[in-house]
Steps between C-alpha positions, in 0.01 A plus 500: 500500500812712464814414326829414660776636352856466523739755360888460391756733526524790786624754343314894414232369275464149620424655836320766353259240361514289789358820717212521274391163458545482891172758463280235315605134584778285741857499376819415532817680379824269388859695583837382515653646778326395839583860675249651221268228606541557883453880418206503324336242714627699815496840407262546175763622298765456237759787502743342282281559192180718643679753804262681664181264395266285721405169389154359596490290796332222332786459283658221598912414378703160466779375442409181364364471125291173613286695784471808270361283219275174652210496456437890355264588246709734301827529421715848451856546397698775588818370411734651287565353137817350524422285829150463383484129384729398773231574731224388348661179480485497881124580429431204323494238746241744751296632269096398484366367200391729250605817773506803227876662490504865426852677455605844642838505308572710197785295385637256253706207534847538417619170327138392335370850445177416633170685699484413802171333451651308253720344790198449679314289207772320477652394839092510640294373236131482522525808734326846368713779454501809521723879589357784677699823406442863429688832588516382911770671678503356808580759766207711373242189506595411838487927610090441380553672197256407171638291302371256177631157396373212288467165479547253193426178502266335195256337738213740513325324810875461710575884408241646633491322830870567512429909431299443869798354676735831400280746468492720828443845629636767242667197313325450199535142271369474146512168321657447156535165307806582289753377749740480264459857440436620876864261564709638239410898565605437853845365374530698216442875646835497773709493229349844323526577885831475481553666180312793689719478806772532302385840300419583839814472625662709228267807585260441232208689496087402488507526146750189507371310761147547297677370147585199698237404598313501233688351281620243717116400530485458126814239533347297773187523345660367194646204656221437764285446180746294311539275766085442538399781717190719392604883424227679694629342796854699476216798479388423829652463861708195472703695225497885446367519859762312683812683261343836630591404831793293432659801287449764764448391847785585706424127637553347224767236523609529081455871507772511745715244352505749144540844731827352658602335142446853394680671738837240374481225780576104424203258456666278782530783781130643427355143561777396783296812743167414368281342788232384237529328151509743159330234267571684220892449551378161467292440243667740239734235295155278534309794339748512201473130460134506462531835271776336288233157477214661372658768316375789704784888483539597853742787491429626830486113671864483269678764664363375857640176412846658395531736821340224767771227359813790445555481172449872488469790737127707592623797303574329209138308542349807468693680249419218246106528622522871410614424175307224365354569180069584532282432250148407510351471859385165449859383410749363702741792615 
């Protein structure tokens, strides 16, 4: 018997994983607006978020959380962080018994600086949980392009019947059971992205961007671990392979936030033109919170923080990068 699945949230990646579940099993896609949901039940497409893409014809949208949700098998959450429990709460009252819930969003929540599964343990308990994430731009999934993601979740048997449900055509899903891990290098890697964007943006060369990179990896890594996560798994896809693409797609959402930082616009008028949500503008003060609690130096995640909230300008971000003192590589720095 094949799973039903309904799927939250309609925008690039939501209906990017919507399209290729639609290869494998019946679902359902959750949006907000009803004109997306009369277009891509209409016309098999979503040119808000994915111009120029088909959707599959067995994708089916709604409008209504309760016919999206009743009676599924699995339940996927697309929904970025900050309206995240908000609709989940709507969940709760449509939601099967035991129905796993597997999040798509590589945020954290603002006020209690929490995972996103973490919201789901608590307002659905009882429910497995779980995050499928990866370097996926969306655009180049949806063009047929190869493309590798993975899925955490700590029950074995659930995981790898789950891998079945995404897994499709040049789309490849490994499994993982460090979710924490897998959750945090999702979150963690768009604000080195940013940090990138913004070098970027100032004309700096590979060399930089490379610098970065790498030692942004060894912050999140540094946290991710502090905060339970399992160091290989920054190593592997969820981390050093998602901040690749995160830190030089031309796609990427953060990137772009940092070039136009970099280049001396305001915060406020980068976002105000921005179709799609920059999670790392988001989640930076949470970062620092979480750094500051388990005692974790995050230069690079600091000056993010500093330029994202105004308290000081791109160039002078990366004028007091350039001159941090280096010692050991291991170190902090």
């Amino acid at each position: 018997m094949r799973l039903k699945v309904g799927l939250l949230g309609g925008g690039s990646w939501g209906t990017t994983v919507a399209s290729l579940v639609a290869r494998n099993a019946p679902i359902t896609l959750w949006a907000r607006d009803p004109a997306q949901v009369e277009e891509i039940n209409a016309h098999h497409t979503n040119e808000k978020y994915l111009p120029g893409a088909k959707l599959p014809e067995t994708l089916k949208a709604t409008a209504s959380i309760a016919e999206a949700i009743e009676g599924v098998d699995v339940v996927i959450m697309g929904i970025p962080s900050q309206g995240f429990r908000a609709v989940l709460e709507q969940v709760e009252p449509h939601i099967r018994a035991w129905a796993p819930v597997i999040s798509l969003t590589k945020g954290l929540e603002k006020d209690t600086n929490k995972r996103m599964t973490e919201i789901i343990e608590e307002v659905l308990p009882g429910h497995p949980v779980g995050v499928l994430t990866g370097p996926n731009l969306a655009r180049e999934i949806m063009a047929g392009q190869a493309a590798a993601s993975v899925i955490a979740m700590e029950d074995e048997i659930i995981v790898k019947e789950l891998q079945k449900l995404f897994r499709s055509g040049l789309f490849r899903v490994y499994t993982n059971n460090d979710v924490i891990g897998c959750e945090l290098g999702g979150v963690l890697k768009n604000i080195i992205a940013i940090a990138v964007g913004m070098g970027d943006g100032q004309g700096a060369g590979d060399n930089t961007r490379s610098a970065l990179i790498t030692r942004g990896l060894a912050e999140i890594t540094r946290l991710g671990v502090a905060m339970g996560g399992q160091a290989q798994t920054f190593a592997g896809l969820a981390g050093i392979g998602d901040m690749i693409a995160t830190c030089t797609s031309a796609q990427s959402r953060n990137r772009h936030v940092g070039i136009q930082l970099g280049k001396g616009r305001e915060i406020d008028e980068i976002i105000d033109e921005m179709v799609m949500v920059a999670e790392g503008v988001k989640s930076a003060p949470t970062v620092i919170k979480l750094a500051e609690l388990h005692g974790v130096e995050m230069p690079i995640a600091q000056d993010v923080y500093r330029t994202v909230t105004g308290q000081q300008s791109a160039r002078q971000s990366f004028r007091g990068l350039l001159k941090v003192t280096s010692g050991a590589e291991s170190e902090p720095g």
